[in-house]
N, C-alpha and C positions, 0 to 999 in steps of 0.2 A: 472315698469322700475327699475334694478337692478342698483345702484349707485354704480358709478367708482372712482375709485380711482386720487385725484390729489395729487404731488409731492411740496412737501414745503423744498428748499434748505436750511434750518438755519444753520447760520455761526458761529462759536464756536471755539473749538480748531480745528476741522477736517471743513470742508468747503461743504456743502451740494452740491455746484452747481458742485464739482466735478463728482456726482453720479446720474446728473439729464438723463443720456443717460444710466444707468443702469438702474434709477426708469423707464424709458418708456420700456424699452426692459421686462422689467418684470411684466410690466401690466396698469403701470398708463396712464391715458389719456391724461396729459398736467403737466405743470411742472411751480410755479414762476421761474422767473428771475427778481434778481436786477440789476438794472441799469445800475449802477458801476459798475457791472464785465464785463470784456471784454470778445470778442469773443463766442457769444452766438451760440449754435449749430442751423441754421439756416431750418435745413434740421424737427425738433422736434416742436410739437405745445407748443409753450410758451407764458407765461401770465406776461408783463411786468412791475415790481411795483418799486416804491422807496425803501423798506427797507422789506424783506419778513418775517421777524417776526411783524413789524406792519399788515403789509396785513393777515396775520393770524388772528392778532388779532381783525382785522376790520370785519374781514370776520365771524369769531365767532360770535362779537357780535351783527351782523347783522342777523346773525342766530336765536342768543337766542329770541333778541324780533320778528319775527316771530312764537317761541312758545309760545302756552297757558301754558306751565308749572311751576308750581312754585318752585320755586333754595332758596336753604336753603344752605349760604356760611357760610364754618366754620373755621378759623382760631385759632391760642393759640398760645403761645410757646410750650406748651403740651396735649397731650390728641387729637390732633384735628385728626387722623385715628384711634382710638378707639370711637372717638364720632360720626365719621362717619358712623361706621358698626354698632355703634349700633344705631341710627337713622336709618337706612338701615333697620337691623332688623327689628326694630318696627313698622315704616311706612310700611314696605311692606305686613301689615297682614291686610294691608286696602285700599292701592294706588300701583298703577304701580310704581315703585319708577326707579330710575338709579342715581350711584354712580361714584364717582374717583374712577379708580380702579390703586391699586396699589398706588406710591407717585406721581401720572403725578399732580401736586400741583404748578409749578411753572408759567413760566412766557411763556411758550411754551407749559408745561401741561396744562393747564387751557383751553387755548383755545380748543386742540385737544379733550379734554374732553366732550367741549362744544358740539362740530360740531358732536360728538357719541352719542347726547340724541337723541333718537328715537322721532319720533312725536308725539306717542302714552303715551309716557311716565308723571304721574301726575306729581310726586314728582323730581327733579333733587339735589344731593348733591351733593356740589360741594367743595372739598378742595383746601388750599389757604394756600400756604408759601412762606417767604420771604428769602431775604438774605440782602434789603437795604429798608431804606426809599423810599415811592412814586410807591413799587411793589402792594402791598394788595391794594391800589387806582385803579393801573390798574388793578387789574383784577375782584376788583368791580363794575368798569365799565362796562368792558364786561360780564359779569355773571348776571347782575341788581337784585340780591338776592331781596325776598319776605320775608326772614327771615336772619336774618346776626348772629352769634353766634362766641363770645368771649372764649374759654375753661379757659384761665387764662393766667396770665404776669409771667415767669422766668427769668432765665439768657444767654437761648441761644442768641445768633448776640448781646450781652455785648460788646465782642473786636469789633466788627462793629460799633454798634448803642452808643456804651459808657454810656449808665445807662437804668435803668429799666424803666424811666418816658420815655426815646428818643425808648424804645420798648413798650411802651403801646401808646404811638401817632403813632407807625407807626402801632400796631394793628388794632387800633380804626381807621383807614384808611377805613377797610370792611364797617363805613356805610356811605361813599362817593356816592356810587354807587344803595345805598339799593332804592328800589323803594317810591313812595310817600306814608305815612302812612304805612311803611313797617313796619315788627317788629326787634328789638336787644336784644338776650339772651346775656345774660353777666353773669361773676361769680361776683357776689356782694361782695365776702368776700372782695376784690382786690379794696384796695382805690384808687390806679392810676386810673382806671378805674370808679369807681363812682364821683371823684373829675374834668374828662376830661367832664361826662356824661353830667354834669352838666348845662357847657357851652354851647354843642355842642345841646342840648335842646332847649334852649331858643330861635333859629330859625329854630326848625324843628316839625314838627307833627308825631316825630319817637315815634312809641310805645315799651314799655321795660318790661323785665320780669329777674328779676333776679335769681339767684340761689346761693346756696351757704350753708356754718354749720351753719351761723348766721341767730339766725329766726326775722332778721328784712328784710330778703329776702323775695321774691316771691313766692319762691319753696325753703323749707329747709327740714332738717332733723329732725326727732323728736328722733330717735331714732336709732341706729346703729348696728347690729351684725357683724363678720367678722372671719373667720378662711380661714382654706387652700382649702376650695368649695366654697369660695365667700360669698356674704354679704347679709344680710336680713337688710330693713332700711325703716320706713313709713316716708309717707308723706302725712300731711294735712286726717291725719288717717286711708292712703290706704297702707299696703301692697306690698313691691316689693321683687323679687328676683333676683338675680344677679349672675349670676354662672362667675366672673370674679375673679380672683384674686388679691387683693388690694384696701384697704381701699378710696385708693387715687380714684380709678375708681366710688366713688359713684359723685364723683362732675360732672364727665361726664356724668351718667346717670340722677342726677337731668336737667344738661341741656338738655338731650333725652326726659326725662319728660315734662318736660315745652312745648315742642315743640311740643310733644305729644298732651299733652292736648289741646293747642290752636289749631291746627288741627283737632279736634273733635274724639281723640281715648278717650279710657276709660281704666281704669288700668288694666282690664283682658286681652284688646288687647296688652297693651303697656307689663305685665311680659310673655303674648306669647312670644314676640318678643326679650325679654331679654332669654328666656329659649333658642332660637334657636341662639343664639349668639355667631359667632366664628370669630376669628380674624383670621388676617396672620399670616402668622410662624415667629417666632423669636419676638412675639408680646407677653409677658406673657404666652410662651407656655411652660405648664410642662410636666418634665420628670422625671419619675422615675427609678434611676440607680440601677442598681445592686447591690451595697453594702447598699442600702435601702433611700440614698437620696433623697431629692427631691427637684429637679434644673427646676431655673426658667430661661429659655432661654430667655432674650427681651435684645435682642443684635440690634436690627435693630434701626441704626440710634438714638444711646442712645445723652443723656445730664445728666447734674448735676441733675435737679429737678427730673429727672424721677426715677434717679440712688438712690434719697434720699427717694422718698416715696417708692420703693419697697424693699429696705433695712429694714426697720421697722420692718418687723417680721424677727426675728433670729433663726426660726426651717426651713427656707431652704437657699442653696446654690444660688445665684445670677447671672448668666452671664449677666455680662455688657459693650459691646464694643461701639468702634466704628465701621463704614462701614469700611469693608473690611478684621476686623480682625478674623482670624482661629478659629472658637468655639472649634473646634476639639483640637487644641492645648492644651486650657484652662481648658477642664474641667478632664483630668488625673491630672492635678496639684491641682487641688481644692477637689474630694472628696479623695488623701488619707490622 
């Protein structure tokens, strides 16, 4: 039986329930309505709820534990779509994996993300961002992670959240939700984090693996290479390769690692899966211009921290925006 499509009105700037007699004329089979809006087209099969981004998200996570699959949610101020694709990667050279595709990471992403894991699917990654306190709770709920993963604490939602400690509580939200005896990768370097851990231990049977430069971590470094092909860096005396660009990207792959390993790969499966490793565009994607530079495009949905460790090497040009601004503009100003 070929599954149909149902219509989800979410109200925003533009108003969903406007378009629920277009969603049906072009294929869905039934449409929410909330409650509170008037005049419901009477003539259309509709499903009547109190608030249609809850019913979404009830509806998700009424889904997810119907599957056997195990949800590995990953969260940061940064890194957390580079850590996803590369967990992607690497898991997929041994599980059926399925991913967020794209940023659908919010509070309406999440779910619809949800309700797209196949049945068949082992492994589910699931990204998770915020923009307030008490978001990364809901939607560790509905996702009920088997593995919950921290990339690290910056400065993005600061003018929101007002310090780093009020963005590392609302981080450490994802393991509200984590299942019992679940596990939480974390970057150990990040004392917010190890000093919350602390507490939030003392009445739970959460298992933990950290990662991070400091080798009082779980998963460290021993040693580092890095140029403009990416990084060569063991660990625990194995060997990886990383065809990424930036130093900064080995912390995401120690947490690939960890996760790795506690799923039962082995470091030949895990540097496969790093070799096949591509991200989206405008994600540290280079390019070499014509007059012989080499520009590093990660314009997508930049911040200060990210903006500060890809700055580090000073033999290439940088593009770094925000949403929405012209690359095209920027970079005839940059290489003459």
């Amino acid at each position: 039986m070929t599954p149909e499509p149902l219509f989800i009105p979410i109200i925003r700037e533009l108003d969903g329930h406007n378009y629920v007699n277009e969603a049906i004329t072009k294929g869905a089979i039934a449409s929410f309505w909330q409650k509170d809006h008037p005049n419901p087209p009477d003539h259309l099969p509709l499903i009547y709820v109190d608030d249609c981004l809850e019913a979404l998200q009830k509806l998700a996570a009424q889904y997810r534990r119907e599957l056997p699959v195990k949800v590995i949610g990953v969260t940061g101020s940064n890194g957390k779509t580079t850590t996803k694709e590369m967990l992607n990667s690497v898991l997929q050279t041994k599980f059926r994996v399925y991913k967020t595709e794209g940023n659908l990471n919010s509070q309406v992403g999440v779910p619809l993300t949800v309700l797209g894991i196949k049945k068949d699917a082992e492994i589910a990654i699931i990204e998770m961002g915020m923009s307030e306190r008490g978001q990364i709770e809901q939607l560790s709920r509905i996702t009920n992670p088997d593995i919950a993963v921290i990339t690290m604490i910056g400065v993005s939602h600061l003018s929101s959240l007002g310090s780093r400690e009020a963005i590392a509580a609302a981080k450490l939200e994802i393991v509200t939700g984590l299942k019992s005896g679940g596990c939480f990768v974390f970057n150990g370097d990040e004392p917010l984090l190890t000093k919350e851990l602390l507490k939030i231990k003392k009445n739970s049977s959460l298992e933990t693996i950290s990662f991070g430069q400091g080798d009082f971590n779980d998963v460290s470094v021993e040693y580092a290479l890095s140029n403009s092909d990416g990084s060569q860096f063991s660990v625990a005396n194995d060997i990886y390769n990383l065809p990424l660009l930036g130093a900064h990207n080995i912390n995401n792959a120690l947490a690939t690692i960890a996760i790795a390993l506690r799923l039962g790969l082995n470091p030949a499966e895990i540097n496969e899966g790093f070799l096949h490793l591509k991200l989206p565009d405008m994600r540290l994607e280079k390019i070499t211009s014509p007059s012989g530079f080499t520009i590093i495009n990660d314009a997508w949905n930049a911040s200060p921290d990210s903006v500060n460790a890809a700055i580090k090497k000073n033999d290439v040009i940088l593009i770094k925006a925000s949403r929405g601004v012209q690359i095209d503009s920027i970079i005839p100003f940059l290489i003459k």
